[in-house]
C-alpha positions, 0 to 999 in steps of 0.5 A, spaced: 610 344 887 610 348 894 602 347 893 603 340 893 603 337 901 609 334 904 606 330 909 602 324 905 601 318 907 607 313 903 603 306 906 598 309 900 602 310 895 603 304 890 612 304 889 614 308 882 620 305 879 625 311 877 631 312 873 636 317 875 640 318 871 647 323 873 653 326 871 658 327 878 665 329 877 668 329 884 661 327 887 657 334 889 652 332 885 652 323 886 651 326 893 646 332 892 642 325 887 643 320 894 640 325 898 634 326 893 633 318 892 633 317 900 627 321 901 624 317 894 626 310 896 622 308 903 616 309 898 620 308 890 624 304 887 631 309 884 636 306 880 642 310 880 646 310 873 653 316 873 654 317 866 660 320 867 661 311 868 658 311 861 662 316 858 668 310 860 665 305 856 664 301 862 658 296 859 655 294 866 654 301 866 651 303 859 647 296 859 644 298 866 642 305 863 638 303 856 634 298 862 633 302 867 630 307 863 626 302 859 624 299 866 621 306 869 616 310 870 619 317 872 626 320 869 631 324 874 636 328 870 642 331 874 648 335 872 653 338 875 654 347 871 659 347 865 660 353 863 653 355 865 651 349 861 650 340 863 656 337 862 660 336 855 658 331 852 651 328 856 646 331 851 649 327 845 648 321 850 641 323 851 640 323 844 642 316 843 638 313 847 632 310 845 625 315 844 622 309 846 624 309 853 622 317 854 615 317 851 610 320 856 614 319 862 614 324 867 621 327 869 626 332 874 632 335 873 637 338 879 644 340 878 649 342 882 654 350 880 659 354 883 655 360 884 652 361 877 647 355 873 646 358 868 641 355 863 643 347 864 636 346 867 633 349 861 638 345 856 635 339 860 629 340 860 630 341 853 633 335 851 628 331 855 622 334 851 625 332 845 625 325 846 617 325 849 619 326 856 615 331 860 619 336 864 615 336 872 620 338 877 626 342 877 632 344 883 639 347 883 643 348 889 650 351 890 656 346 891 664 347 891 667 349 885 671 343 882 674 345 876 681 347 878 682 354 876 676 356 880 678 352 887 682 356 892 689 358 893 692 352 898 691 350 903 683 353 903 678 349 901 670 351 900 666 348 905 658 345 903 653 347 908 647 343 910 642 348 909 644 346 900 643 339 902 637 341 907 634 344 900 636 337 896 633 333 901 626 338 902 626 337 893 626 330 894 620 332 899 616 335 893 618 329 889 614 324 892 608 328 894 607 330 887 608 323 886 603 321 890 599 326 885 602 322 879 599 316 882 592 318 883 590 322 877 596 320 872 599 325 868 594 329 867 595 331 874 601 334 874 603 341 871 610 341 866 616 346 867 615 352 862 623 352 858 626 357 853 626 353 847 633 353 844 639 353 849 641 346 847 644 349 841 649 353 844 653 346 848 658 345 843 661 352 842 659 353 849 664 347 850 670 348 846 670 356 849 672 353 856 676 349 853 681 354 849 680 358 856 683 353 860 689 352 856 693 346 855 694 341 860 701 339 862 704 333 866 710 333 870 714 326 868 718 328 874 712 327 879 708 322 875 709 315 878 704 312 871 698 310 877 693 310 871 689 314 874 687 319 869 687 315 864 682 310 868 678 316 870 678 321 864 670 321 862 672 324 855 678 319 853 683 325 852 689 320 857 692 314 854 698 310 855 702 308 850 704 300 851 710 300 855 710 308 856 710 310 863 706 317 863 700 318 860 699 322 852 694 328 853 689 329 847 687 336 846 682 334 841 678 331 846 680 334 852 674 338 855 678 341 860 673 339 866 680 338 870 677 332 874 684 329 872 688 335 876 684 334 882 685 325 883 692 325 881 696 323 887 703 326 885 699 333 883 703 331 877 698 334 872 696 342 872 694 348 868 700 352 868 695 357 865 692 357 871 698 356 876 693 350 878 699 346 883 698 353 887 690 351 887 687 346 892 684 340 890 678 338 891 673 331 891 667 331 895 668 328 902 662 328 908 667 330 912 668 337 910 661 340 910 659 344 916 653 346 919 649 352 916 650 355 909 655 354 905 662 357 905 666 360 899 674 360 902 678 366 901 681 366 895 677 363 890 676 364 883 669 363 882 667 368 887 673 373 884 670 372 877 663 374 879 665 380 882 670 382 876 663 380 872 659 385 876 662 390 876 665 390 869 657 389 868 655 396 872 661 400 869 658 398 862 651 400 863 653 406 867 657 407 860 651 406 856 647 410 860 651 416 859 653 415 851 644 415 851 644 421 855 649 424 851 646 423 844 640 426 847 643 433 849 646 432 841 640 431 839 637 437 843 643 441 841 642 439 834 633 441 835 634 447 838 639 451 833 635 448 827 628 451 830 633 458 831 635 458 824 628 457 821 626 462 826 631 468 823 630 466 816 623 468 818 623 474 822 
Protein backbone atom coordinates (compact mmCIF):
# COMPACT_ATOMS: atom_id res chain seq x y z
CA UNK A 1 0.00 0.00 0.00
CA UNK A 2 2.80 2.54 0.97
CA UNK A 3 3.38 2.28 -3.41
CA UNK A 4 -0.10 3.30 -3.71
CA UNK A 5 -0.57 7.42 -3.94
CA UNK A 6 -2.24 9.11 -1.17
CA UNK A 7 -3.35 12.04 -2.82
CA UNK A 8 -6.26 10.98 -5.80
CA UNK A 9 -8.73 12.57 -7.14
CA UNK A 10 -12.05 11.38 -4.95
CA UNK A 11 -14.31 13.57 -7.71
CA UNK A 12 -13.05 10.64 -10.16
CA UNK A 13 -13.81 7.60 -7.98
CA UNK A 14 -17.11 5.88 -8.38
CA UNK A 15 -18.70 5.35 -4.45
CA UNK A 16 -17.98 1.63 -3.09
CA UNK A 17 -20.13 0.39 -0.78
CA UNK A 18 -18.25 -1.07 2.58
CA UNK A 19 -19.27 -3.11 5.05
CA UNK A 20 -17.53 -2.87 8.14
CA UNK A 21 -17.91 -5.28 10.40
CA UNK A 22 -16.25 -4.64 14.29
CA UNK A 23 -16.10 -5.95 17.66
CA UNK A 24 -15.51 -3.15 20.54
CA UNK A 25 -15.78 -3.83 23.80
CA UNK A 26 -15.51 -0.39 25.47
CA UNK A 27 -15.09 1.26 22.27
CA UNK A 28 -11.13 1.49 21.37
CA UNK A 29 -11.57 -0.29 18.39
CA UNK A 30 -15.41 1.25 17.10
CA UNK A 31 -13.23 4.70 17.65
CA UNK A 32 -10.12 3.35 15.58
CA UNK A 33 -13.10 1.78 12.85
CA UNK A 34 -14.69 5.80 12.85
CA UNK A 35 -11.55 6.97 12.21
CA UNK A 36 -10.79 4.89 9.39
CA UNK A 37 -14.63 5.10 7.78
CA UNK A 38 -14.08 9.27 8.11
CA UNK A 39 -11.39 9.00 5.41
CA UNK A 40 -13.30 6.38 3.24
CA UNK A 41 -16.87 8.19 3.56
CA UNK A 42 -16.73 11.66 1.57
CA UNK A 43 -15.86 9.25 -1.42
CA UNK A 44 -17.76 5.71 -0.11
CA UNK A 45 -20.54 4.63 1.45
CA UNK A 46 -19.32 2.45 5.06
CA UNK A 47 -22.04 0.88 7.03
CA UNK A 48 -21.04 0.11 10.37
CA UNK A 49 -22.31 -3.25 12.35
CA UNK A 50 -20.72 -3.91 16.37
CA UNK A 51 -20.77 -7.46 16.69
CA UNK A 52 -20.12 -7.51 19.93
CA UNK A 53 -24.57 -6.09 19.27
CA UNK A 54 -24.68 -9.50 17.37
CA UNK A 55 -23.56 -11.55 20.00
CA UNK A 56 -26.64 -9.95 22.20
CA UNK A 57 -29.23 -11.12 20.02
CA UNK A 58 -30.15 -7.91 19.23
CA UNK A 59 -32.32 -8.69 15.38
CA UNK A 60 -31.81 -4.78 14.23
CA UNK A 61 -28.15 -5.58 14.44
CA UNK A 62 -27.90 -9.12 13.00
CA UNK A 63 -30.40 -8.59 10.11
CA UNK A 64 -28.32 -5.47 9.23
CA UNK A 65 -25.06 -7.39 9.33
CA UNK A 66 -26.16 -10.50 6.56
CA UNK A 67 -27.61 -7.25 4.21
CA UNK A 68 -24.72 -5.26 4.54
CA UNK A 69 -22.45 -7.88 3.83
CA UNK A 70 -24.75 -9.09 0.70
CA UNK A 71 -24.92 -5.33 -0.42
CA UNK A 72 -21.20 -4.34 -0.42
CA UNK A 73 -18.54 -4.42 -2.51
CA UNK A 74 -15.38 -4.40 -0.17
CA UNK A 75 -15.26 -6.13 3.73
CA UNK A 76 -13.68 -4.27 6.61
CA UNK A 77 -13.03 -6.80 9.53
CA UNK A 78 -11.62 -5.10 12.98
CA UNK A 79 -11.20 -6.69 16.30
CA UNK A 80 -9.77 -5.55 19.48
CA UNK A 81 -6.49 -8.51 20.58
CA UNK A 82 -7.55 -11.50 23.25
CA UNK A 83 -5.05 -13.36 24.19
CA UNK A 84 -3.01 -12.38 21.18
CA UNK A 85 -6.19 -13.49 19.02
CA UNK A 86 -9.74 -11.93 17.64
CA UNK A 87 -12.10 -11.76 20.10
CA UNK A 88 -13.90 -15.13 21.53
CA UNK A 89 -16.57 -16.17 19.61
CA UNK A 90 -16.28 -13.89 16.33
CA UNK A 91 -14.98 -16.40 14.10
CA UNK A 92 -17.83 -18.77 14.85
CA UNK A 93 -19.78 -15.69 13.42
CA UNK A 94 -17.95 -15.29 10.50
CA UNK A 95 -18.57 -18.82 9.83
CA UNK A 96 -22.50 -18.62 9.85
CA UNK A 97 -22.82 -16.20 7.45
CA UNK A 98 -23.25 -16.54 4.22
CA UNK A 99 -20.50 -17.67 1.69
CA UNK A 100 -22.31 -15.84 -0.83
CA UNK A 101 -21.71 -12.61 0.85
CA UNK A 102 -17.79 -12.98 0.96
CA UNK A 103 -16.97 -14.59 -2.52
CA UNK A 104 -14.51 -12.59 -4.45
CA UNK A 105 -14.70 -9.41 -2.43
CA UNK A 106 -11.67 -7.48 -1.61
CA UNK A 107 -11.20 -7.27 2.50
CA UNK A 108 -9.13 -4.94 5.36
CA UNK A 109 -8.56 -6.05 8.66
CA UNK A 110 -7.42 -3.60 11.55
CA UNK A 111 -7.30 -4.45 15.28
CA UNK A 112 -6.60 -2.50 18.42
CA UNK A 113 -4.15 -4.37 21.63
CA UNK A 114 -2.33 -3.44 24.57
CA UNK A 115 1.08 -4.05 23.60
CA UNK A 116 1.04 -7.44 21.89
CA UNK A 117 -1.15 -8.38 18.70
CA UNK A 118 -0.33 -11.59 18.39
CA UNK A 119 -1.52 -13.65 15.42
CA UNK A 120 -5.41 -11.78 15.17
CA UNK A 121 -4.90 -10.19 11.84
CA UNK A 122 -3.85 -13.44 10.77
CA UNK A 123 -6.72 -15.61 12.26
CA UNK A 124 -8.72 -13.08 10.36
CA UNK A 125 -7.43 -12.98 7.21
CA UNK A 126 -7.63 -16.68 7.74
CA UNK A 127 -11.31 -16.60 8.52
CA UNK A 128 -12.01 -14.26 5.34
CA UNK A 129 -10.14 -16.50 2.80
CA UNK A 130 -12.26 -19.27 4.04
CA UNK A 131 -15.19 -17.79 2.88
CA UNK A 132 -13.80 -16.70 -0.77
CA UNK A 133 -12.80 -12.93 0.44
CA UNK A 134 -9.49 -11.58 -0.59
CA UNK A 135 -7.52 -10.23 2.29
CA UNK A 136 -5.82 -6.76 0.60
CA UNK A 137 -5.06 -4.64 3.54
CA UNK A 138 -4.24 -4.67 7.20
CA UNK A 139 -3.24 -2.50 10.31
CA UNK A 140 -3.02 -2.43 13.92
CA UNK A 141 -2.28 -0.01 16.44
CA UNK A 142 -2.00 0.42 20.29
CA UNK A 143 -4.94 1.17 22.30
CA UNK A 144 -5.55 1.10 26.26
CA UNK A 145 -5.73 -1.96 28.16
CA UNK A 146 -9.32 -2.79 29.00
CA UNK A 147 -9.48 -6.03 30.60
CA UNK A 148 -9.36 -5.30 34.12
CA UNK A 149 -6.43 -7.09 35.36
CA UNK A 150 -4.28 -5.51 32.99
CA UNK A 151 -5.47 -1.90 33.79
CA UNK A 152 -3.45 0.36 36.21
CA UNK A 153 -3.86 0.58 39.82
CA UNK A 154 -6.33 3.69 40.80
CA UNK A 155 -6.69 6.40 40.16
CA UNK A 156 -4.07 5.79 37.09
CA UNK A 157 -5.24 5.37 33.78
CA UNK A 158 -3.71 4.65 30.38
CA UNK A 159 -3.98 7.50 27.99
CA UNK A 160 -4.36 7.24 23.87
CA UNK A 161 -2.13 9.43 22.12
CA UNK A 162 -2.99 11.06 18.76
CA UNK A 163 0.09 9.61 16.68
CA UNK A 164 -2.14 5.92 16.88
CA UNK A 165 -5.24 7.65 15.79
CA UNK A 166 -2.98 9.62 13.09
CA UNK A 167 -1.79 5.91 11.85
CA UNK A 168 -5.61 5.05 11.67
CA UNK A 169 -6.36 7.86 9.93
CA UNK A 170 -3.07 7.52 7.49
CA UNK A 171 -4.59 3.69 6.89
CA UNK A 172 -7.74 5.00 5.83
CA UNK A 173 -5.61 7.29 3.57
CA UNK A 174 -4.27 3.76 1.75
CA UNK A 175 -7.62 2.30 1.85
CA UNK A 176 -8.93 4.72 -0.54
CA UNK A 177 -6.17 5.00 -2.95
CA UNK A 178 -6.11 1.41 -3.19
CA UNK A 179 -9.75 1.70 -3.84
CA UNK A 180 -9.18 3.88 -6.53
CA UNK A 181 -6.76 0.94 -7.89
CA UNK A 182 -9.66 -1.36 -7.31
CA UNK A 183 -11.72 0.71 -9.02
CA UNK A 184 -9.75 1.34 -12.33
CA UNK A 185 -8.11 -2.17 -12.93
CA UNK A 186 -10.94 -4.51 -10.64
CA UNK A 187 -9.29 -7.12 -8.60
CA UNK A 188 -6.86 -7.86 -10.80
CA UNK A 189 -5.43 -4.66 -9.35
CA UNK A 190 -4.85 -5.35 -6.36
CA UNK A 191 -2.05 -7.51 -4.19
CA UNK A 192 -3.50 -9.92 -1.51
CA UNK A 193 -1.65 -10.09 2.24
CA UNK A 194 0.35 -13.04 2.67
CA UNK A 195 -0.82 -15.24 6.02
CA UNK A 196 0.19 -18.06 7.80
CA UNK A 197 -2.27 -20.68 7.43
CA UNK A 198 -3.61 -22.46 10.45
CA UNK A 199 -3.72 -20.00 13.45
CA UNK A 200 -7.56 -20.20 13.65
CA UNK A 201 -7.22 -23.62 15.35
CA UNK A 202 -5.77 -22.20 18.37
CA UNK A 203 -9.47 -19.84 19.25
CA UNK A 204 -11.02 -22.07 21.51
CA UNK A 205 -8.28 -23.32 23.63
CA UNK A 206 -6.70 -19.89 23.37
CA UNK A 207 -10.13 -18.68 24.93
CA UNK A 208 -10.87 -20.83 27.45
CA UNK A 209 -6.86 -20.40 28.67
CA UNK A 210 -7.48 -16.86 29.60
CA UNK A 211 -10.60 -17.68 31.02
CA UNK A 212 -9.37 -20.26 33.59
CA UNK A 213 -6.59 -17.51 33.92
CA UNK A 214 -8.92 -14.73 35.15
CA UNK A 215 -10.70 -16.53 37.62
CA UNK A 216 -14.18 -16.53 38.99
CA UNK A 217 -16.16 -13.52 38.58
CA UNK A 218 -17.66 -12.25 42.21
CA UNK A 219 -20.78 -9.99 42.88
CA UNK A 220 -20.77 -8.13 45.70
CA UNK A 221 -24.79 -8.03 46.84
CA UNK A 222 -24.04 -5.30 49.18
CA UNK A 223 -23.14 -2.85 46.25
CA UNK A 224 -25.35 -4.05 43.36
CA UNK A 225 -28.45 -2.06 43.10
CA UNK A 226 -30.01 -4.86 40.30
CA UNK A 227 -29.26 -1.87 37.43
CA UNK A 228 -29.04 -4.68 34.85
CA UNK A 229 -26.37 -3.41 33.16
CA UNK A 230 -24.38 -6.41 33.03
CA UNK A 231 -26.60 -8.33 32.08
CA UNK A 232 -28.03 -6.04 28.90
CA UNK A 233 -24.37 -5.47 27.94
CA UNK A 234 -22.84 -9.21 28.64
CA UNK A 235 -21.93 -10.04 24.50
CA UNK A 236 -21.62 -13.62 25.83
CA UNK A 237 -24.61 -14.45 27.70
CA UNK A 238 -22.58 -15.33 30.86
CA UNK A 239 -25.29 -12.83 33.41
CA UNK A 240 -28.86 -13.15 33.95
CA UNK A 241 -31.45 -12.46 36.61
CA UNK A 242 -33.82 -14.66 37.75
CA UNK A 243 -37.30 -13.38 37.54
CA UNK A 244 -37.99 -11.58 40.89
CA UNK A 245 -34.20 -11.78 41.80
CA UNK A 246 -32.54 -8.51 42.30
CA UNK A 247 -28.75 -9.60 41.24
CA UNK A 248 -27.39 -11.10 38.49
CA UNK A 249 -26.20 -15.13 38.31
CA UNK A 250 -22.78 -15.41 36.65
CA UNK A 251 -22.53 -18.39 34.44
CA UNK A 252 -18.80 -20.01 34.30
CA UNK A 253 -19.58 -21.91 31.12
CA UNK A 254 -20.24 -19.25 29.12
CA UNK A 255 -18.01 -16.35 30.81
CA UNK A 256 -15.15 -15.65 28.49
CA UNK A 257 -13.90 -13.36 31.16
CA UNK A 258 -13.50 -10.17 28.65
CA UNK A 259 -14.39 -8.07 31.90
CA UNK A 260 -16.51 -5.75 29.87
CA UNK A 261 -18.88 -6.28 32.89
CA UNK A 262 -16.29 -5.14 35.59
CA UNK A 263 -15.48 -1.98 33.86
CA UNK A 264 -19.49 -0.73 33.30
CA UNK A 265 -20.83 -1.41 36.63
CA UNK A 266 -21.58 1.66 38.22
CA UNK A 267 -21.71 0.17 41.83
CA UNK A 268 -18.04 -1.60 41.13
CA UNK A 269 -20.12 -4.46 42.43
CA UNK A 270 -18.60 -6.92 40.21
CA UNK A 271 -14.73 -7.78 40.46
CA UNK A 272 -11.92 -10.52 40.00
CA UNK A 273 -10.95 -11.28 43.38
CA UNK A 274 -8.14 -13.03 41.83
CA UNK A 275 -6.86 -10.07 40.62
CA UNK A 276 -7.80 -7.63 43.26
CA UNK A 277 -9.67 -6.00 40.23
CA UNK A 278 -11.63 -3.24 42.78
CA UNK A 279 -8.11 -1.91 43.40
CA UNK A 280 -7.71 -1.43 39.49
CA UNK A 281 -9.10 1.61 37.43
CA UNK A 282 -11.89 1.10 35.16
CA UNK A 283 -11.91 1.87 31.71
CA UNK A 284 -14.22 2.98 28.87
CA UNK A 285 -12.96 4.93 25.79
CA UNK A 286 -13.54 8.75 26.33
CA UNK A 287 -12.36 11.36 23.47
CA UNK A 288 -11.46 13.31 26.36
CA UNK A 289 -8.78 11.26 27.82
CA UNK A 290 -6.49 11.03 24.70
CA UNK A 291 -3.57 13.37 24.60
CA UNK A 292 -1.19 14.90 22.28
CA UNK A 293 1.60 12.56 20.98
CA UNK A 294 2.40 9.03 21.63
CA UNK A 295 0.42 6.90 23.80
CA UNK A 296 1.01 6.82 27.51
CA UNK A 297 1.15 3.30 29.53
CA UNK A 298 0.32 4.47 33.55
CA UNK A 299 2.55 3.57 36.36
CA UNK A 300 1.46 0.39 37.59
CA UNK A 301 0.00 -1.29 34.59
CA UNK A 302 -0.27 -5.06 34.31
CA UNK A 303 0.22 -5.54 30.87
CA UNK A 304 3.41 -3.49 30.63
CA UNK A 305 4.68 -5.50 33.85
CA UNK A 306 4.01 -8.76 32.09
CA UNK A 307 5.79 -8.04 29.22
CA UNK A 308 8.64 -7.27 31.23
CA UNK A 309 8.39 -10.44 33.40
CA UNK A 310 7.96 -12.18 29.63
CA UNK A 311 11.19 -10.57 28.52
CA UNK A 312 13.28 -11.21 30.95
CA UNK A 313 12.06 -14.57 31.79
CA UNK A 314 12.47 -14.97 27.90
CA UNK A 315 16.28 -13.76 28.11
CA UNK A 316 17.19 -15.93 31.33
CA UNK A 317 15.65 -19.22 29.22
CA UNK A 318 17.86 -18.57 26.45
CA UNK A 319 20.88 -17.58 27.97
CA UNK A 320 20.14 -21.17 30.09
CA UNK A 321 19.97 -23.05 26.70
CA UNK A 322 23.01 -21.39 25.41
CA UNK A 323 25.05 -22.70 28.46
CA UNK A 324 23.27 -26.12 28.48
CA UNK A 325 24.65 -26.27 24.66
CA UNK A 326 27.58 -25.16 25.54
CA UNK A 327 28.11 -27.49 27.93
CA UNK A 328 27.22 -30.84 26.13
CA UNK A 329 29.98 -29.54 23.75
CA UNK A 330 32.62 -29.44 26.31
CA UNK A 331 31.31 -32.99 27.21
CA UNK A 332 31.22 -34.01 23.99
CA UNK A 333 34.69 -32.77 23.72
CA UNK A 334 35.87 -34.35 26.97
CA UNK A 335 34.18 -37.41 25.77
CA UNK A 336 36.19 -37.18 22.11
CA UNK A 337 39.59 -36.42 23.54
CA UNK A 338 40.12 -39.33 26.01
CA UNK A 339 38.47 -41.72 23.34
CA UNK A 340 41.45 -40.78 20.83
CA UNK A 341 43.94 -40.83 24.20
CA UNK A 342 42.78 -44.47 24.51
CA UNK A 343 42.97 -45.52 21.04
CA UNK A 344 46.25 -43.79 21.04
CA UNK A 345 48.01 -45.80 24.13
CA UNK A 346 46.48 -48.96 22.89
CA UNK A 347 48.47 -48.50 19.88
CA UNK A 348 51.80 -47.36 21.21
Amino acid sequence: LESLPVSVSRSLLKMVKICMLTFSLTGNTAHVAQVIASKLEPTHQVTHVNLVHCLQGKDVEIRQMHDSLAACDVIGLGSLVWAALPAPKMGDMIRKCDTASFQGKPAFIFSTDGGHAGDTRNVMAEWLAEKGAIPVAQFGCYAPSNWSPGVPAKPNVDRWGTEDIEKAAHFGEELLALLARYQSGGRSALVPITFPRGKAAKEAAQSRSMTNLAGQIAIDRTRCVGCRVCVSRCPYGALDIEDGAIHPRWSSAKCMSCTLCVNLCPKEAISLPRFRTNDRSKYVFKPTEIVQGPSQRAPGNAISRLLRISSIYFKATLVAILVAVLVVFVLLGWVSVRGVSKLVRRHI
